[in-house]
N, C-alpha and C positions, 0 to 999 in steps of 0.2 A: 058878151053874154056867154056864159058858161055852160058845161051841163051837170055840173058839180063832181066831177069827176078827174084826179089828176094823173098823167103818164108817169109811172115811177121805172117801168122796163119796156124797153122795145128791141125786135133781134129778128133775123132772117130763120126759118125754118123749112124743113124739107129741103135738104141737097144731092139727094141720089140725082143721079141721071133721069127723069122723069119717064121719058119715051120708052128709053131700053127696061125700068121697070116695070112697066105697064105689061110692056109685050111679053117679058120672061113672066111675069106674073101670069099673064093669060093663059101660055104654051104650062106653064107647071101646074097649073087649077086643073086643065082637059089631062095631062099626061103623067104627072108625077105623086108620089103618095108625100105622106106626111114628114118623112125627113128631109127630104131633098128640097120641100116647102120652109119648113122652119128653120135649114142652113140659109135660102136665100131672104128670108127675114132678119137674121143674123147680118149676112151682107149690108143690108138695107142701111145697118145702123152706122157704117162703116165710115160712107162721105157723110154724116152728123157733124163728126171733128169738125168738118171747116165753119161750123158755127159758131165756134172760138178763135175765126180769123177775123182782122180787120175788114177781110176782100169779101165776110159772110153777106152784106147786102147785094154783090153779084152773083151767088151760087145759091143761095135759096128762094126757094119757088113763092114762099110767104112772108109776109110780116106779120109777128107777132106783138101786140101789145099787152101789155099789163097794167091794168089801173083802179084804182081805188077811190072810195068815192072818197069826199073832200065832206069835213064836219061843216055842218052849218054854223057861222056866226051867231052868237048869241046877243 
């Protein structure tokens, strides 16, 4: 039994270093202004690349699925 719905994509997502973001995120929220914030969101994007590796289901923090529902039989 189904739910009418098929997997067409599925991928790992979020590869930063989770912990070390969190923490510079914390310390740049109390201390830092608005550009020194939006280079390290810049950063952030940086380990993404490995989501174009074979090895992305050991470095991402998520799975992502993608799916579409499926027509009904007529």
């Amino acid at each position: 039994m189904g739910l009418g719905f098929e997997v067409v994509e599925l991928t790992a997502i979020m590869h930063s270093p989770r912990v070390l973001a969190v923490a510079v995120a914390a310390l740049l929220d109390r201390h830092a202004g608005p550009g020194p914030r939006r280079r390290f969101l810049q950063w952030l994007l940086v380990p993404e690349r490995l989501g174009a590796l074979p090895t992305r289901f050991l470095t991402g923090y998520f799975v992502a699925v993608r799916a579409v529902r499926r027509e009904a039989p007529s």
